[in-house]
ROMARKOL-239259 format. One record per residue (C-alpha): residue number from 1; residue in one letter; z, y negated, x negated. Coordinates in steps of 0.25 Angstrom, whole numbers, padded with zeros to 4 digits. Each point is the difference from the previous one (the first is absolute). Layout:
  seq  type      z      y      x
  NUM     A      Z      Y      X
...
END
This chain:
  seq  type      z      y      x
    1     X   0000   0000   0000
    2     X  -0003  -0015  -0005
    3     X   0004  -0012   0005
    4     X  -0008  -0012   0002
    5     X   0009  -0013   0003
    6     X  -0004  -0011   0009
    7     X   0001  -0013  -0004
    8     X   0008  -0008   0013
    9     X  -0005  -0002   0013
   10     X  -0007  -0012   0004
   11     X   0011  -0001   0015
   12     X   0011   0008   0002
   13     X   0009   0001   0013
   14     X   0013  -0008  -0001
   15     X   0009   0011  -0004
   16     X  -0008   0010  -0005
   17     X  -0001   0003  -0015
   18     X  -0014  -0001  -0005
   19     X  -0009   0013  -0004
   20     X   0003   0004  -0013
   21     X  -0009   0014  -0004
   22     X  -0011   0008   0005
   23     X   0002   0014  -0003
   24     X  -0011   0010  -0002
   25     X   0004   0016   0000
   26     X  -0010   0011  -0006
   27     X   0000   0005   0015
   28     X   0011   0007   0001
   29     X   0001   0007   0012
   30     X   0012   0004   0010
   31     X  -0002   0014   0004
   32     X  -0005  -0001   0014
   33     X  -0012  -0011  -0003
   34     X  -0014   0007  -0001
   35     X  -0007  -0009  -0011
   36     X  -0014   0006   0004
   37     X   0004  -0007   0012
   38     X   0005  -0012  -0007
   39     X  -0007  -0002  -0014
   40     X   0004  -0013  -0004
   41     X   0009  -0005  -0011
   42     X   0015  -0007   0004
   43     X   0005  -0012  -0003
   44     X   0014  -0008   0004
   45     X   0003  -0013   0001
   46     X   0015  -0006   0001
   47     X   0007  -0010   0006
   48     X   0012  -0003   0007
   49     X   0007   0015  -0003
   50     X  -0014   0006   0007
   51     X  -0009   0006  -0009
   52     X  -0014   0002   0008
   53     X  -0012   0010  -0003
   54     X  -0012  -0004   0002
   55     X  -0015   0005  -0003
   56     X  -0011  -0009  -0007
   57     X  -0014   0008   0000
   58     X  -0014  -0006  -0003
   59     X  -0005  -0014  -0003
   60     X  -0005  -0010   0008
   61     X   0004  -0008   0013
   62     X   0014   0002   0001
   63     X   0004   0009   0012
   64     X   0016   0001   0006
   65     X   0004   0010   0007
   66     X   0013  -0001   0007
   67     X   0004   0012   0009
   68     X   0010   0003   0014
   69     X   0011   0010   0001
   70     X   0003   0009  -0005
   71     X  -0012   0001  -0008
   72     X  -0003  -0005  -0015
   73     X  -0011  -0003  -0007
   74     X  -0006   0016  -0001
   75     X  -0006  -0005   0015
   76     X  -0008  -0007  -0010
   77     X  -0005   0010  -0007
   78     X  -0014   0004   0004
   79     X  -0005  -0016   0003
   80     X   0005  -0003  -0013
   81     X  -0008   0012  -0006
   82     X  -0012  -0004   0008
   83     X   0002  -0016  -0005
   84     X   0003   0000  -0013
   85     X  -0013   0000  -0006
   86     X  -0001  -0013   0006
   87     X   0013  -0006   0001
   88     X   0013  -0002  -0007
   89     X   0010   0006   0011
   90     X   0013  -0002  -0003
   91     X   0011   0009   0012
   92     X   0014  -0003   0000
   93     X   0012   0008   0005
   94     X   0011  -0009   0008
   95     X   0014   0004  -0007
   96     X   0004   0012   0005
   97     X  -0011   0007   0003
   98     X  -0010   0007  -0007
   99     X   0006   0001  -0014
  100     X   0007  -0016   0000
  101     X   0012  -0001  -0001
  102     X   0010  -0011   0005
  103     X   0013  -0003  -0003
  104     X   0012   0003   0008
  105     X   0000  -0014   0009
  106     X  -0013   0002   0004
  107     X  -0001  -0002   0014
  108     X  -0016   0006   0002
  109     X  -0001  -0012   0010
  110     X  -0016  -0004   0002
  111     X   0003  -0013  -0005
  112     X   0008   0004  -0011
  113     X  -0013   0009  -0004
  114     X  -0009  -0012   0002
  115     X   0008  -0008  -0011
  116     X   0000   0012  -0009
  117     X  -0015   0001   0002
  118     X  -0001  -0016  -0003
  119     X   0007   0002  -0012
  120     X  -0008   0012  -0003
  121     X  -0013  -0008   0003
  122     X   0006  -0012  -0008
  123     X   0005   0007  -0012
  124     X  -0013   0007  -0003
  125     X  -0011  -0012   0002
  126     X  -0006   0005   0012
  127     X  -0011  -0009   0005
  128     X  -0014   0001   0008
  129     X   0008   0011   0006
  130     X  -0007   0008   0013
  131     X   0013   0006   0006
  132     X  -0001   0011   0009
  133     X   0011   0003   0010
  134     X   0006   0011   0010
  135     X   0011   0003   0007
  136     X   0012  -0007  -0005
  137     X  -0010  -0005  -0011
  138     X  -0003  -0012   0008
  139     X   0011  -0007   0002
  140     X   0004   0001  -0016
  141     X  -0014  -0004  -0005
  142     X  -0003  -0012   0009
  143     X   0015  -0003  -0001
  144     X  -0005  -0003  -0015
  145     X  -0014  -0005   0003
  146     X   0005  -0012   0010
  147     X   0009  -0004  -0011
  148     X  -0011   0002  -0012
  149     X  -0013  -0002   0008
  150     X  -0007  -0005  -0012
  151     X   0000   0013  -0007
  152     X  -0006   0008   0011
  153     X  -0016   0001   0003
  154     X   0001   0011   0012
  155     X   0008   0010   0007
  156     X  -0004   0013   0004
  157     X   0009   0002   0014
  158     X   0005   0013   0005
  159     X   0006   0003   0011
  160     X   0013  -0008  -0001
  161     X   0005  -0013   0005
  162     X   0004  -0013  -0007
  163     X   0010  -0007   0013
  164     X   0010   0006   0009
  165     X  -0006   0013   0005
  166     X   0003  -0003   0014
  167     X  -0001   0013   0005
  168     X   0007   0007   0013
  169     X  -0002   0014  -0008
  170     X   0002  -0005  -0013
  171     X   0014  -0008   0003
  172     X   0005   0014   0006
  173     X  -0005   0008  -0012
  174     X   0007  -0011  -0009
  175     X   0013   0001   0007
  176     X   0000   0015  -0001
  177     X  -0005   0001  -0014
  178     X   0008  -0010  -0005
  179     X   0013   0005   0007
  180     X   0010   0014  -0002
  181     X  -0010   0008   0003
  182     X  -0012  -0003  -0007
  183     X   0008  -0003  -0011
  184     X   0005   0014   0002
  185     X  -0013   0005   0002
  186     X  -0006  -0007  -0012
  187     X   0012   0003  -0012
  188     X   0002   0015   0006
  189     X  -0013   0005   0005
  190     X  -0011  -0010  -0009
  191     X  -0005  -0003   0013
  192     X  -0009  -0012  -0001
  193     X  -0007   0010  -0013
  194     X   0000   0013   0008
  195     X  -0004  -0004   0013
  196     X  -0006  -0013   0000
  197     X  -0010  -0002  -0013
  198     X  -0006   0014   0008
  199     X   0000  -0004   0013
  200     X  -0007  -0014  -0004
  201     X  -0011   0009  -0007
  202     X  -0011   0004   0011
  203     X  -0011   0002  -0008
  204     X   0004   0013  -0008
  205     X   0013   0008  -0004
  206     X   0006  -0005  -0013
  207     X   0002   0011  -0011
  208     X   0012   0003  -0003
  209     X  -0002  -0006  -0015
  210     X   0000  -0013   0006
  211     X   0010   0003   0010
  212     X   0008   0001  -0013
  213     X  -0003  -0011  -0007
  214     X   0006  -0008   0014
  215     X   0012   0009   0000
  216     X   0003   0000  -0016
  217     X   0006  -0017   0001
  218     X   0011   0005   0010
  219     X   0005   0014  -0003
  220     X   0014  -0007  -0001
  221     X   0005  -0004   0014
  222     X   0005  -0014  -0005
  223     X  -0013  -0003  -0006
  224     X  -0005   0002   0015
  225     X   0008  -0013   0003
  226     X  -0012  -0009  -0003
  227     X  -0008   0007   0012
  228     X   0008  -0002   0012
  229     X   0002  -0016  -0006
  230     X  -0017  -0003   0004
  231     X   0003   0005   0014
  232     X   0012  -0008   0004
  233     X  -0007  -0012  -0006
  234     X  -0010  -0003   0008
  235     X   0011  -0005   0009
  236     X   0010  -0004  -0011
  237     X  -0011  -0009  -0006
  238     X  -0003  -0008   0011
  239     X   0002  -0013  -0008
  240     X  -0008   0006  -0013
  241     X  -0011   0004   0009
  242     X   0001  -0013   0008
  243     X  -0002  -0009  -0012
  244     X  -0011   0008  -0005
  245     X  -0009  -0001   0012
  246     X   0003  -0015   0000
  247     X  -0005  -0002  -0013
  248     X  -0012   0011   0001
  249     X  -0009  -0011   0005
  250     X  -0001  -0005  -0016
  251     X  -0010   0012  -0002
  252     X  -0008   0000   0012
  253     X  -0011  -0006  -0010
  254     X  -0002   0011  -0011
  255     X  -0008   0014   0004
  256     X   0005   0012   0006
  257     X  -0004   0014   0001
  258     X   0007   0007   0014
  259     X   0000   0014  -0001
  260     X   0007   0006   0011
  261     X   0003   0014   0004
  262     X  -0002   0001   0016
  263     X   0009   0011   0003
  264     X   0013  -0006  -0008
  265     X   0012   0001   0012
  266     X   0009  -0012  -0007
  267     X  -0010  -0011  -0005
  268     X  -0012   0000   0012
  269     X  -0011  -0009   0005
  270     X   0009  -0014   0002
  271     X   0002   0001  -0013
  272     X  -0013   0000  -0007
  273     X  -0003  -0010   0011
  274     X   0011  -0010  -0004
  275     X  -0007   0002  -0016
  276     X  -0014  -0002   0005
  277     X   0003  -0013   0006
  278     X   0010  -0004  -0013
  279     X  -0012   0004  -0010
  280     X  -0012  -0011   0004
  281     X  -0008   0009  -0011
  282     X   0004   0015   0002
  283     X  -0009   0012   0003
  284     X   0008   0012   0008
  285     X  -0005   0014  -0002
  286     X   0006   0010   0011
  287     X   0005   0013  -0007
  288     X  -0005   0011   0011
  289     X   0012   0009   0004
  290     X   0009  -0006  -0013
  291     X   0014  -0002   0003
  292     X   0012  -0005  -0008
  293     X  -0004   0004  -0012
  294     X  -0014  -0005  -0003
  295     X   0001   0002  -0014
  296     X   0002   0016   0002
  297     X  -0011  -0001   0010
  298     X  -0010  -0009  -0005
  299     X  -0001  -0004  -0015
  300     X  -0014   0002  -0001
  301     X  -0002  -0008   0012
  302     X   0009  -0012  -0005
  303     X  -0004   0001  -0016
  304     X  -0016   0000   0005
  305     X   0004  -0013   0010
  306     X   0006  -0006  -0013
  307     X  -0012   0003  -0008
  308     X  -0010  -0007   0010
  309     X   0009  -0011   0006
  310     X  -0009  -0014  -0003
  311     X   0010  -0011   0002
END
């Protein structure tokens, strides 16, 4: 392993300790992780007590790709494979998920995420950046993009949301998930990995190589904590979510690219709506019987609509 220090960062969030090291391993692997599946080399950024891994493949426009619960940048995989000739793509794990780490405090909040992100973003020289979002993804990237607009050219929009997801479904999901019994669900039975990543896959059954690479962050039932935390938020970050969409109207003007699984259950058709009416420059490309996980379903799909998108 070597170390390649970074030389300050250009903003830093009042209280937060500036970046101090990018780590890069000789991949090596934890035990359940496939690296046929997932060919690419680790690096790992610190700051604030949490050390983040992240991937940085190819050259070229920069790509972001910033995932959901309780998912890690392995969803990336195959679009990064498919991109890379092309782009520099650069996927980040939140802390505690995926192999990040965070420190004891940590409170796995979306916003808390969103200023670990910034930092991240901050701390490496990100700029020109097309981000693409899912899931959770969304209200962390554009919680970054509306505060740093200028370093961002483009989003690519999955189904996700960046305001309160006022929801008669989704508020009852949140109260459930968020409370005793999802949590129970969640640190006891890994339910948001056992039955939920499948169920939001249509398209095809995952193999159990990949099942495992979503199992292996949360074999120990306190690391489970961070996936019961996105559900109750949706309703616990009503004033996170409420700023956000107040302040999306600062990049209504740059490009985006909607691609939008049709058959996901949490994120539907208001959703994409509200984005096409934000984005006054935006093509949508429907993802045909795709669900949650688009990024199972449809790489090919997405990376070929990346490749061609004229802006």
């Amino acid at each position: 392993m070597h170390l390649l220090l970074i030389a300050g960062v250009s903003k830093a969030l009042p209280g937060t300790p500036h970046c101090y090291a990018v780590r890069m391993s000789q991949n090596a692997s934890p035990a359940w992780l496939d690296r046929r599946l997932y060919p690419f080399e680790d690096r790992y950024w610190e700051t604030g007590g949490c050390r983040l891994h992240y991937i940085d493949e190819g050259a070229g426009p920069l790509l972001l790709f910033l995932h959901g619960n309780p998912t890690w940048s392995f969803l990336y995989r195959d679009i990064v494979l498919r991109l890379r000739d092309r782009f520099r793509c650069v996927a980040v794990d939140y802390p505690g998920f995926g192999l990040s780490t965070a420190p004891a405090p940590y409170g796995f909040t979306p916003e808390e995420h969103s200023k670990v992100i910034e930092q991240f973003v901050l701390g490496l020289g990100l700029r020109d950046i097309t981000m693409m979002v899912q899931d959770w993804g969304g209200p962390i990237g554009f919680g970054v993009a509306v505060q740093h607009a200028e370093l961002f050219s483009g989003f690519v929009v999955g189904n996700t949301i960046a305001w309160p997801l006022r929801d008669p479904f989704m508020e009852m999901f949140s109260r459930f998930m968020g409370g005793r019994m999802g949590r129970h669900l969640c640190v006891e039975r890994n339910f948001f990995v056992e039955r939920l990543i499948p169920a939001g896959v249509r398209r095809h059954k995952l193999a159990p190589e990949v099942m495992e690479a979503y199992r292996g962050p949360f074999q120990e039932k306190e690391s489970r904590r961070a996936t019961y935390i996105f559900p109750r938020e949706y309703l616990g970050s009503l004033d996170f979510l409420n700023r956000l969409e107040a302040e999306m109207p600062k990049l209504k003007d740059l490009p985006a690219l909607i691609v939008w699984g049709e058959r996901d259950t949490a994120f539907r058709k208001a959703q994409r709506l509200k984005f096409e009416r934000l984005f006054s420059r935006h093509r949508t490309i429907i993802l045909k019987r795709a669900a949650h996980y688009i990024q199972e379903e449809a790489p090919e799909e997405i990376a070929d609509a990346i490749r061609g998108w004229d802006r």
